[in-house]
C-alpha positions as CSV (number, residue, x, y, z in Angstrom):
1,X,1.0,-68.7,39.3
2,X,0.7,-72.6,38.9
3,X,4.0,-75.0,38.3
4,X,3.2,-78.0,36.6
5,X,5.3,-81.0,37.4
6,X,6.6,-83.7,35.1
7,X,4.8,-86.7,35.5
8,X,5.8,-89.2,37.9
9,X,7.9,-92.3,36.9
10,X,6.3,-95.6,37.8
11,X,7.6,-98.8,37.4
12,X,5.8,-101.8,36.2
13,X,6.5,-105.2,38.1
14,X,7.4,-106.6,34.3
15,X,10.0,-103.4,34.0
16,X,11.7,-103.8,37.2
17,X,12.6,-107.5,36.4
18,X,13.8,-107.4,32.8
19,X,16.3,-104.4,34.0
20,X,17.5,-106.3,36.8
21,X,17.8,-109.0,34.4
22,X,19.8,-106.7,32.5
23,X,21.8,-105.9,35.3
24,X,22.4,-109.6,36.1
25,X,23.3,-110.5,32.7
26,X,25.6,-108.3,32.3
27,X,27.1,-107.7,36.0
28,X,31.0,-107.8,34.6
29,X,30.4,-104.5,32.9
30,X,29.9,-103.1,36.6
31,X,33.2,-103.1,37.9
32,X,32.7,-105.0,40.4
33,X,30.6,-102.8,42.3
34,X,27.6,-102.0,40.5
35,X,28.5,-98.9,38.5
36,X,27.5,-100.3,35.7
37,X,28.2,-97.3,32.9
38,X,26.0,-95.3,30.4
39,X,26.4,-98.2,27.5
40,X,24.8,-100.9,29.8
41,X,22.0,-98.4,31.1
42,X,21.1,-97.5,26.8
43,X,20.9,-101.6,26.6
44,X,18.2,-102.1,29.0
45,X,16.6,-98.8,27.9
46,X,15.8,-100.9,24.5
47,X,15.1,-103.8,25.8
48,X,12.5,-102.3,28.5
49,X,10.7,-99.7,26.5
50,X,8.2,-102.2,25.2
51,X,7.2,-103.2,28.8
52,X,5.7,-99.5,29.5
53,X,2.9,-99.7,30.9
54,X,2.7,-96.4,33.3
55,X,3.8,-92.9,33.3
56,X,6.5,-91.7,30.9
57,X,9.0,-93.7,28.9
58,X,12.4,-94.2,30.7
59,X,15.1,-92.1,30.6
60,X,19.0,-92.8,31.3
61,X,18.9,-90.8,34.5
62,X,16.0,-92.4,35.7
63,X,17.2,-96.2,35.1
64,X,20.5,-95.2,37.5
65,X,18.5,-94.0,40.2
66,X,15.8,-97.1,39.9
């Protein structure tokens, strides 16, 4: 019996800057302490998509663990 695994998530140089960007620009949404909520996460998913360059697109869960 073989599993198949999803394929891997990889980051692009170009995508890790424009969502720290994101993060940056919009830092008061995180409380203070980072936890930046689902709303701010969907506005860099937007933003970033275009940048893929590697593996599959971006998903909410993945942008709050990057």
């Amino acid at each position: 019996m073989s599993s198949q695994s999803a394929p891997k998530t990889q980051w692009n140089p170009q995508e890790t800057q424009a969502l720290l960007d994101h993060l940056v620009a919009h830092k008061s949404e995180g409380e203070g302490a980072g936890n930046f909520k689902d709303p701010t996460f969907n506005a860099a998913l937007s933003s970033i998509g275009p940048l893929l360059t590697l593996g599959p697109p971006k998903t909410l869960k993945l942008f709050k663990n990057k």
